[in-house]
PDB file of N, CA, C and O in Angstrom, chain B, residues numbered from 101:
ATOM      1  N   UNK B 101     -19.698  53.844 -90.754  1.00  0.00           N
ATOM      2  CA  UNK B 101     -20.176  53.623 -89.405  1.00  0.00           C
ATOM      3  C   UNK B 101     -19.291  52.565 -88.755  1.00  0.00           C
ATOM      4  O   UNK B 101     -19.330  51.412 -89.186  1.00  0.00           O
ATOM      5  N   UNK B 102     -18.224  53.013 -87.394  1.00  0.00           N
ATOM      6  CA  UNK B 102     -17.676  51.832 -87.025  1.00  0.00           C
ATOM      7  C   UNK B 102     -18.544  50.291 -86.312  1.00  0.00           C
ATOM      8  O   UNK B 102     -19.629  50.314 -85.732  1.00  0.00           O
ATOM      9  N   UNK B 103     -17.963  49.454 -86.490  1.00  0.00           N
ATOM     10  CA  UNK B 103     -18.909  48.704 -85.639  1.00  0.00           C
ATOM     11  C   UNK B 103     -18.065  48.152 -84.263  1.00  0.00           C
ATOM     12  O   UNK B 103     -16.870  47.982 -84.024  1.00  0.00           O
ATOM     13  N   UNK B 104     -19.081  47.999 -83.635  1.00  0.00           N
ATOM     14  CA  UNK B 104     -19.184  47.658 -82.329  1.00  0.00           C
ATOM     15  C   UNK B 104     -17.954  46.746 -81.766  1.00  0.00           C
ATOM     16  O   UNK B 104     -17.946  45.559 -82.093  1.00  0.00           O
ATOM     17  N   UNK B 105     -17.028  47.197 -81.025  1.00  0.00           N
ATOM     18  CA  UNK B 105     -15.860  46.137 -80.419  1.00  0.00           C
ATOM     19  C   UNK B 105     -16.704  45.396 -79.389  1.00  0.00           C
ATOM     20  O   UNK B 105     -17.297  46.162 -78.630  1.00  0.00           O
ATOM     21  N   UNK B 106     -16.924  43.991 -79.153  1.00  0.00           N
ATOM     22  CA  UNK B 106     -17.585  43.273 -78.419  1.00  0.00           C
ATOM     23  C   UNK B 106     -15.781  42.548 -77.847  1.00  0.00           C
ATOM     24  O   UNK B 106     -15.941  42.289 -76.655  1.00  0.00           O
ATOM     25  N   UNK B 107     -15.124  42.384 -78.024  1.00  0.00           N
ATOM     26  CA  UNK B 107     -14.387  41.635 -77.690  1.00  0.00           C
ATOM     27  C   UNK B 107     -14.057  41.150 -76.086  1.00  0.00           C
ATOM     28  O   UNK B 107     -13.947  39.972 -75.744  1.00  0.00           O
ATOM     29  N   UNK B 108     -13.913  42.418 -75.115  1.00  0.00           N
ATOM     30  CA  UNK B 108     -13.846  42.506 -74.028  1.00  0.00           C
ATOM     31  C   UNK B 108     -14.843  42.622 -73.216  1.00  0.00           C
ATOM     32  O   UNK B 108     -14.791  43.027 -72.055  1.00  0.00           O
ATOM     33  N   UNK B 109     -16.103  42.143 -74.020  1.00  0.00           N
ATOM     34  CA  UNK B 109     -17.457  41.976 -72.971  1.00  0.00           C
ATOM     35  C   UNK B 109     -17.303  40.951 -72.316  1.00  0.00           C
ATOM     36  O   UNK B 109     -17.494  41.304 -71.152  1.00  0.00           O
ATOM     37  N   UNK B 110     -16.910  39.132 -72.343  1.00  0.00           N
ATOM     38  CA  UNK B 110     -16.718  38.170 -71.798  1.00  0.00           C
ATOM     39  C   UNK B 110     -15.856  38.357 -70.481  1.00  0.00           C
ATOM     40  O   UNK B 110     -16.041  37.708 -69.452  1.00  0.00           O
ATOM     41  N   UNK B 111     -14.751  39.473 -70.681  1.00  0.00           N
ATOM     42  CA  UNK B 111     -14.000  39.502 -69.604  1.00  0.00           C
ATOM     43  C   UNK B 111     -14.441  41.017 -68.348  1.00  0.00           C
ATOM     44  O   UNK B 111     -13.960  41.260 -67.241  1.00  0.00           O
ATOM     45  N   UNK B 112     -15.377  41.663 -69.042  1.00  0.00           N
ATOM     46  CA  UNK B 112     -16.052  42.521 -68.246  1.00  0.00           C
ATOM     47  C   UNK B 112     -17.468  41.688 -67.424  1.00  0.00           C
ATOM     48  O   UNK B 112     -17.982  42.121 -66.393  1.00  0.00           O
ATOM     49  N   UNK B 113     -17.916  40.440 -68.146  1.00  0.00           N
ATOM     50  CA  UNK B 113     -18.964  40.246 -67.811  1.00  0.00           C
ATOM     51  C   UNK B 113     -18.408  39.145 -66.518  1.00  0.00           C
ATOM     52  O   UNK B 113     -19.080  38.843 -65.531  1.00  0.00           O
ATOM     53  N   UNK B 114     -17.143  38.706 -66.801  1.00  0.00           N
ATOM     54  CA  UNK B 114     -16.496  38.019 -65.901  1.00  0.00           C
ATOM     55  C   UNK B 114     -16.130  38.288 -64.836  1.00  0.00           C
ATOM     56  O   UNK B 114     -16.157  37.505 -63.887  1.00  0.00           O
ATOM     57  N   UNK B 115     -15.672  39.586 -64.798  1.00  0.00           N
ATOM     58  CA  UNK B 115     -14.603  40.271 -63.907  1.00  0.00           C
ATOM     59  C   UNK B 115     -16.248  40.771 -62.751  1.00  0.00           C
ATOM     60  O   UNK B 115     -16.314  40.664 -61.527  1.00  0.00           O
ATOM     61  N   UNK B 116     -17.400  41.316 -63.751  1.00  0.00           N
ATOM     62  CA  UNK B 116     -18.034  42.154 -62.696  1.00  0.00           C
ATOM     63  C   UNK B 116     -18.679  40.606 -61.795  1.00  0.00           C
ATOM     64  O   UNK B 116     -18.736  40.534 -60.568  1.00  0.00           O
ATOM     65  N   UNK B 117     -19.017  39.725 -62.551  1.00  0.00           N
ATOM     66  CA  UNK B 117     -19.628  38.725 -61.540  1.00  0.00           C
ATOM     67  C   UNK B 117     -18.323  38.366 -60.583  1.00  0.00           C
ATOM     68  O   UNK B 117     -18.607  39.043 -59.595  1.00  0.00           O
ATOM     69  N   UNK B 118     -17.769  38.079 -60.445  1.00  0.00           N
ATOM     70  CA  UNK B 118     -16.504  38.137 -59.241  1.00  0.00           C
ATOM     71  C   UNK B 118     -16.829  38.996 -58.188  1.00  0.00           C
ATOM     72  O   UNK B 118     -17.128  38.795 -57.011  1.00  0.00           O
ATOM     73  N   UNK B 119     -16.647  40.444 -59.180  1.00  0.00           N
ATOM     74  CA  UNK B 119     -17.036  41.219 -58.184  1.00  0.00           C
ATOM     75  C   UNK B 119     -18.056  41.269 -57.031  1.00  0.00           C
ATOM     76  O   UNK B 119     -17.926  41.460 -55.822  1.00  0.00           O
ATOM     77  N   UNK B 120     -19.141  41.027 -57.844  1.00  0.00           N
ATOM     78  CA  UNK B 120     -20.475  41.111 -57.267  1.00  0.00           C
ATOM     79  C   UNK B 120     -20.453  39.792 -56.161  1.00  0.00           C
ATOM     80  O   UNK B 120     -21.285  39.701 -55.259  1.00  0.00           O
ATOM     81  N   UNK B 121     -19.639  39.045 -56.328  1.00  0.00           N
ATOM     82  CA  UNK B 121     -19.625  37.588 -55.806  1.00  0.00           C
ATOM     83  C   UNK B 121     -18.829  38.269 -54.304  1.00  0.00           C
ATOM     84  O   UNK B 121     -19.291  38.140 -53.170  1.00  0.00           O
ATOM     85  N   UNK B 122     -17.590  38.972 -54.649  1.00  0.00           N
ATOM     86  CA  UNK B 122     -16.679  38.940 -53.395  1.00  0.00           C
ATOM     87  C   UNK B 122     -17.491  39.956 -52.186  1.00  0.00           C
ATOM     88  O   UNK B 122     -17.342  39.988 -50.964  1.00  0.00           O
ATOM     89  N   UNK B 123     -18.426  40.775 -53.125  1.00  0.00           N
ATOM     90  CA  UNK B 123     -18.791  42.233 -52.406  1.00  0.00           C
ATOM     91  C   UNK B 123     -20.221  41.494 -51.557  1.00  0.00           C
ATOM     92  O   UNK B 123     -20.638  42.079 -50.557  1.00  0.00           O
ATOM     93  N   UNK B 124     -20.812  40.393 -51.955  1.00  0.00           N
ATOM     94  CA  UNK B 124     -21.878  40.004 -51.436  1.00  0.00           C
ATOM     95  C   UNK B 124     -21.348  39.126 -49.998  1.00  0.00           C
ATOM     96  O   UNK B 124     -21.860  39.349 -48.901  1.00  0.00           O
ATOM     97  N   UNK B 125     -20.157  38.021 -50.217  1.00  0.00           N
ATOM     98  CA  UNK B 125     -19.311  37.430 -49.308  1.00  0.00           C
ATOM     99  C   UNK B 125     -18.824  38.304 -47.918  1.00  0.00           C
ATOM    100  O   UNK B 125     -18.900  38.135 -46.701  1.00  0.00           O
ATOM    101  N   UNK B 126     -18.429  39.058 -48.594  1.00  0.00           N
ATOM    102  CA  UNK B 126     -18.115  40.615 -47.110  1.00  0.00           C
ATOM    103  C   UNK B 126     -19.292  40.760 -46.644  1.00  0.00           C
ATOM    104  O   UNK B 126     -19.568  40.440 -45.488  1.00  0.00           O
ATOM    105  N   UNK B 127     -20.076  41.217 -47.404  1.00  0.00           N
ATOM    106  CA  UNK B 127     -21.572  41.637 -46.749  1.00  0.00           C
ATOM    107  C   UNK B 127     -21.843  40.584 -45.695  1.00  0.00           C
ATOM    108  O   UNK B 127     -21.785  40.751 -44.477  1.00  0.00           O
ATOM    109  N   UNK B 128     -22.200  39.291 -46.455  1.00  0.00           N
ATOM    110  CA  UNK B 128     -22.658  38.095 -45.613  1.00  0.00           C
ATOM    111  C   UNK B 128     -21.952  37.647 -44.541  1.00  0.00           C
ATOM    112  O   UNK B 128     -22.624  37.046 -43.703  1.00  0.00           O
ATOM    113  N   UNK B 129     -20.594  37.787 -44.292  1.00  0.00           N
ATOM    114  CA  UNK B 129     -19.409  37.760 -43.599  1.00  0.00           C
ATOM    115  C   UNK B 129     -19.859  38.599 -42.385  1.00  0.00           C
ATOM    116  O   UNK B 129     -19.903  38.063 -41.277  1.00  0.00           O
ATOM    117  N   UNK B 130     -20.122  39.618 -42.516  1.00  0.00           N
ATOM    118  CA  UNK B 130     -20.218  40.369 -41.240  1.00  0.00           C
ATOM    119  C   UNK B 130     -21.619  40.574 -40.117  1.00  0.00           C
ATOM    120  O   UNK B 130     -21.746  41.273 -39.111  1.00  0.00           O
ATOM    121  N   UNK B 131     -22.292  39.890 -40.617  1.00  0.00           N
ATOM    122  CA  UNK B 131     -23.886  39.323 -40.202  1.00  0.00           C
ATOM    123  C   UNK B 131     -23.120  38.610 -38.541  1.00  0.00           C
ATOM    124  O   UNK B 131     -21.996  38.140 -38.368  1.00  0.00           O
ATOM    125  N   UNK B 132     -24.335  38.803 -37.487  1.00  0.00           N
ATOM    126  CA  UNK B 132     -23.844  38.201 -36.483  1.00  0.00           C
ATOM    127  C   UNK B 132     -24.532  36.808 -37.001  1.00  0.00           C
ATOM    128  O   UNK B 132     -25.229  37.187 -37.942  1.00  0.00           O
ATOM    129  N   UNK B 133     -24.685  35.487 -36.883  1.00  0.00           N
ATOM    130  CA  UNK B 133     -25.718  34.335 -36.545  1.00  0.00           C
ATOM    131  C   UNK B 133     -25.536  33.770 -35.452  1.00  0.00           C
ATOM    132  O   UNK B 133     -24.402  33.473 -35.076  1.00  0.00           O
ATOM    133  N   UNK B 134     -26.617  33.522 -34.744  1.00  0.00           N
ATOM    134  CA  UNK B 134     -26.596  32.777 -33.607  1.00  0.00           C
ATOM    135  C   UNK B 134     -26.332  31.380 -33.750  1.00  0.00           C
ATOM    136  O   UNK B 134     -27.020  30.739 -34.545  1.00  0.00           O
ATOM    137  N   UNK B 135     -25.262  30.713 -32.966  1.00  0.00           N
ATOM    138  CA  UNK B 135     -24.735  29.180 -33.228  1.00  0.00           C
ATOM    139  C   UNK B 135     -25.693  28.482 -33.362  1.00  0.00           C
ATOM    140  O   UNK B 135     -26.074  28.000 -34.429  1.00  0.00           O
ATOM    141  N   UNK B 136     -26.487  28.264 -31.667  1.00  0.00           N
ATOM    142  CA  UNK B 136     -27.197  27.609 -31.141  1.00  0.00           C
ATOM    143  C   UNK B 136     -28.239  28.095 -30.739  1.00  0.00           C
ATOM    144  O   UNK B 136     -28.149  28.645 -29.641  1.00  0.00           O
ATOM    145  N   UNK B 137     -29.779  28.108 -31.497  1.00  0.00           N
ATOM    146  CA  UNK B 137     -30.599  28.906 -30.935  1.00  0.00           C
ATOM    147  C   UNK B 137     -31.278  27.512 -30.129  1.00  0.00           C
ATOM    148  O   UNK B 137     -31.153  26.332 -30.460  1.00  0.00           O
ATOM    149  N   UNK B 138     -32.075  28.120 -28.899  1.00  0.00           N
ATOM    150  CA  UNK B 138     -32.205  27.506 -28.057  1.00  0.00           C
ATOM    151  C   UNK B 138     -34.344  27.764 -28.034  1.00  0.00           C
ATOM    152  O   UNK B 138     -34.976  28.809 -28.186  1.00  0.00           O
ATOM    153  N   UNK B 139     -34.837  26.397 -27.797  1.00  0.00           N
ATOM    154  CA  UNK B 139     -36.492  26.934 -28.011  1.00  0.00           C
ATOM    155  C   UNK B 139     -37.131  27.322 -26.570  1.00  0.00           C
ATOM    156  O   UNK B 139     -37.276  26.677 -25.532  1.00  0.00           O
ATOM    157  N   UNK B 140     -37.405  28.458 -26.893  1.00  0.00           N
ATOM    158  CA  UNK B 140     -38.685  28.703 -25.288  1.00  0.00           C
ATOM    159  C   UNK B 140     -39.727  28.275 -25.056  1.00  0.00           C
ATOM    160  O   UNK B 140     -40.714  28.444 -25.771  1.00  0.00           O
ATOM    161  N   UNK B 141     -39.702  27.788 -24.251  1.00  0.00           N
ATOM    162  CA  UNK B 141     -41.304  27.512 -24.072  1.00  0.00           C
ATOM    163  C   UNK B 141     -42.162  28.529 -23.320  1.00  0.00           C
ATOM    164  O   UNK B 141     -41.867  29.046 -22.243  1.00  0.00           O
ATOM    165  N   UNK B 142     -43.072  28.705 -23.915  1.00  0.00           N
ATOM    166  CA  UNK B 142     -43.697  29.627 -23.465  1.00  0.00           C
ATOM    167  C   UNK B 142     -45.212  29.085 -22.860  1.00  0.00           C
ATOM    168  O   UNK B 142     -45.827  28.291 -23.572  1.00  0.00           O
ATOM    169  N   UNK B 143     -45.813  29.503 -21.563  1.00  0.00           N
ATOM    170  CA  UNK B 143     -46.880  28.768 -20.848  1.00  0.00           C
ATOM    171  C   UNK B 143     -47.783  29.772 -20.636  1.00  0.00           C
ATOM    172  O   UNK B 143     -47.711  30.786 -19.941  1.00  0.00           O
ATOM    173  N   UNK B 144     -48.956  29.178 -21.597  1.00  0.00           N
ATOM    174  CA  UNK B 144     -50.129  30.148 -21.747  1.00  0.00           C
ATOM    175  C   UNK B 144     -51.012  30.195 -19.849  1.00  0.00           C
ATOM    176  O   UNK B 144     -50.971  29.216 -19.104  1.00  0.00           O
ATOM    177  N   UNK B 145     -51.323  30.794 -19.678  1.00  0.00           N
ATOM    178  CA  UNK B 145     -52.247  30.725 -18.292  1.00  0.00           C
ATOM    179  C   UNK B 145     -53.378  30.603 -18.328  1.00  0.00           C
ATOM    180  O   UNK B 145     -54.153  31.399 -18.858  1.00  0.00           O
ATOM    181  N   UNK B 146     -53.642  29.673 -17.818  1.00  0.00           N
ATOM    182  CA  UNK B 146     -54.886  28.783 -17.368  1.00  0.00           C
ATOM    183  C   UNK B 146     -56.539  29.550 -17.276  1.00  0.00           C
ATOM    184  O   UNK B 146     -56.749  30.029 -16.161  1.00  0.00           O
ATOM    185  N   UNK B 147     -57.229  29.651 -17.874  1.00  0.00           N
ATOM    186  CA  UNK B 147     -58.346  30.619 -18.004  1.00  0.00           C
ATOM    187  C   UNK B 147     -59.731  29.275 -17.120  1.00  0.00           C
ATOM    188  O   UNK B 147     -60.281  28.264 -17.557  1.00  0.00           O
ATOM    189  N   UNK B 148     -59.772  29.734 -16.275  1.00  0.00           N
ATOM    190  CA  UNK B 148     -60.865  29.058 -15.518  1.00  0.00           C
ATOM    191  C   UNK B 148     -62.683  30.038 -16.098  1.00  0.00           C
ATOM    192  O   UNK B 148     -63.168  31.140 -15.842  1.00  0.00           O
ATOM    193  N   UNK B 149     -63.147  28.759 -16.992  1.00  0.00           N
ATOM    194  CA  UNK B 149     -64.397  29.607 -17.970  1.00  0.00           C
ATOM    195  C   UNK B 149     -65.553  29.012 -16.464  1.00  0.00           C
ATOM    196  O   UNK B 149     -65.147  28.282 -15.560  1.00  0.00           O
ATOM    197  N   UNK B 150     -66.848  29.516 -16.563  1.00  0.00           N
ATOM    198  CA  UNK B 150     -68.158  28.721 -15.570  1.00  0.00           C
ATOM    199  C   UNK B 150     -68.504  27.260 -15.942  1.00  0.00           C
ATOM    200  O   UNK B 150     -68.971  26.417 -15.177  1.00  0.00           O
ATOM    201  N   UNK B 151     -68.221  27.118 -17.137  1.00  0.00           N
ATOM    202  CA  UNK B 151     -68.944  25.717 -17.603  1.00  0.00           C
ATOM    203  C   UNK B 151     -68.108  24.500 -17.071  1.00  0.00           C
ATOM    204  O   UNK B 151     -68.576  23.370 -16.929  1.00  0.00           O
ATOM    205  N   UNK B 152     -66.490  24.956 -16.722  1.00  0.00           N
ATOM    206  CA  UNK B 152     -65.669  24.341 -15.958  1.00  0.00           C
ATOM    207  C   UNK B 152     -65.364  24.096 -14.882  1.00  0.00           C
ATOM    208  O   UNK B 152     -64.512  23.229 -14.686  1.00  0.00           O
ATOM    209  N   UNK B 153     -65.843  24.646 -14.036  1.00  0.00           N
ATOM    210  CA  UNK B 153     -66.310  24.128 -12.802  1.00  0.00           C
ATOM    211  C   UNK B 153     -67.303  23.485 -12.111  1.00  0.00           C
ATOM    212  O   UNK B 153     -67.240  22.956 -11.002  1.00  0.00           O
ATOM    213  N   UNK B 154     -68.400  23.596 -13.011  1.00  0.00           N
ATOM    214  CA  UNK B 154     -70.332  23.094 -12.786  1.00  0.00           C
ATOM    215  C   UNK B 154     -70.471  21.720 -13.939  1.00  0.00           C
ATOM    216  O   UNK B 154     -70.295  21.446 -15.126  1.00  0.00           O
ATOM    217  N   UNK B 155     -70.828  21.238 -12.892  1.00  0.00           N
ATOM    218  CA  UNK B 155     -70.957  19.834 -13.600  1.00  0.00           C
ATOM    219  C   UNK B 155     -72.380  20.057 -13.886  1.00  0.00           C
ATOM    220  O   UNK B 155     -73.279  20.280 -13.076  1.00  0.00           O
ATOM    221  N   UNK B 156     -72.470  19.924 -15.679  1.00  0.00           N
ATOM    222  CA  UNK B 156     -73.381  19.843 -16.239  1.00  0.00           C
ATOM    223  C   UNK B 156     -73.726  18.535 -17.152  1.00  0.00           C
ATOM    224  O   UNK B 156     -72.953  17.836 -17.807  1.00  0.00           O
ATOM    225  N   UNK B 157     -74.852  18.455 -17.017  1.00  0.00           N
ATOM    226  CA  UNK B 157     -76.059  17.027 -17.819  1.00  0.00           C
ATOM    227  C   UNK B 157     -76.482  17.480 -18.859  1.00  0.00           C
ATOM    228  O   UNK B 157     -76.887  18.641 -18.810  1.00  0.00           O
ATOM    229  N   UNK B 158     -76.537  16.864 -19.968  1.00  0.00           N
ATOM    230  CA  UNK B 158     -77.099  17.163 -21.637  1.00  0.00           C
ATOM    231  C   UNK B 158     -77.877  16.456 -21.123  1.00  0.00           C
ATOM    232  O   UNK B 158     -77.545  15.674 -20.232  1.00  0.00           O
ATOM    233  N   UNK B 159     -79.437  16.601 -21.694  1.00  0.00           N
ATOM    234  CA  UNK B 159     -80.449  15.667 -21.918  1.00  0.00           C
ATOM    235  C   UNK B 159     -80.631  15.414 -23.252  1.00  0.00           C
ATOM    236  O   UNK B 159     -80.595  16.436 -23.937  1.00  0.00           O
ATOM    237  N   UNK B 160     -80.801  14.465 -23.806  1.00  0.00           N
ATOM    238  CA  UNK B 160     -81.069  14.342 -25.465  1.00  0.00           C
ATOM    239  C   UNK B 160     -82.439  13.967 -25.190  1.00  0.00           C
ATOM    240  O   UNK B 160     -82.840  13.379 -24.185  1.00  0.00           O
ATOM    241  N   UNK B 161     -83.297  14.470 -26.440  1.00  0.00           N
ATOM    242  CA  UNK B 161     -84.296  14.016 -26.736  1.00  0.00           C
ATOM    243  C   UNK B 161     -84.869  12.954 -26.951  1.00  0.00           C
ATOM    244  O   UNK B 161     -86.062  12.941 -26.648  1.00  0.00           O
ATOM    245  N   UNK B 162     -84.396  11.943 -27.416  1.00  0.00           N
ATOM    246  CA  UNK B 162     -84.352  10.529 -26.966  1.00  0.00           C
ATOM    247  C   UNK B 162     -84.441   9.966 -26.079  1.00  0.00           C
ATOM    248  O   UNK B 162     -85.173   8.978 -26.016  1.00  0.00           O
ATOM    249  N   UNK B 163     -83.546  10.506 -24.833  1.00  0.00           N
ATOM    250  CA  UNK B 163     -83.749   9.850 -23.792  1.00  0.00           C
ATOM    251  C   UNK B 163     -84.256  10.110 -22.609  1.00  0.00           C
ATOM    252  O   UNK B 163     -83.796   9.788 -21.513  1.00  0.00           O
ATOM    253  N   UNK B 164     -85.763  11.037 -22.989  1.00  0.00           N
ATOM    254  CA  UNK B 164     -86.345  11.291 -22.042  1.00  0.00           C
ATOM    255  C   UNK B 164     -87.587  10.661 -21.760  1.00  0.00           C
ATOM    256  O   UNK B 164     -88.491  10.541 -22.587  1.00  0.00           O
ATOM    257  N   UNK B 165     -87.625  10.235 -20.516  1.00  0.00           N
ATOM    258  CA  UNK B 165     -89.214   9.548 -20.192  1.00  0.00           C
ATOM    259  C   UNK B 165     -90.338   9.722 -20.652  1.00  0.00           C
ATOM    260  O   UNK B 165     -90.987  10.767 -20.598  1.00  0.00           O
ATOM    261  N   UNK B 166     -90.806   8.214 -21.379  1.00  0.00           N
ATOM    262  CA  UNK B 166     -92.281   8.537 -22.307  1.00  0.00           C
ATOM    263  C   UNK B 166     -93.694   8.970 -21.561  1.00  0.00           C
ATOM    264  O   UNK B 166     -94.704   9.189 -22.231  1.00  0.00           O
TER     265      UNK B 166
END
């Protein structure tokens, strides 16, 4: 039974991470990114509810005439 030539695995295992290294670099290379992203502000609109316009009084229980 021959056995196994391992010899040239270090330089296959070498060569493909390179690879995989240069082929990911191109990939990433050709991506647009924006330099300067810039923040929006964005302005929610004003919701006028009833309880906001009517001036209302809590009475507490406490402080009502004995």
């Amino acid at each position: 039974m021959p056995q196994l030539d391992t010899s040239t695995w270090l330089t296959m295992i070498l060569s493909m991470f390179l690879v995989l290294f240069i082929i990911f670099q191109l990939k990433i290379s050709k991506h647009n990114f924006y330099h300067n992203p810039e923040l929006v502000t964005t302005k929610a609109p004003k919701q006028n509810t009833p309880w906001e316009t009517k001036w209302t009084k809590i009475y507490l229980p406490l402080s009502l005439p004995l």
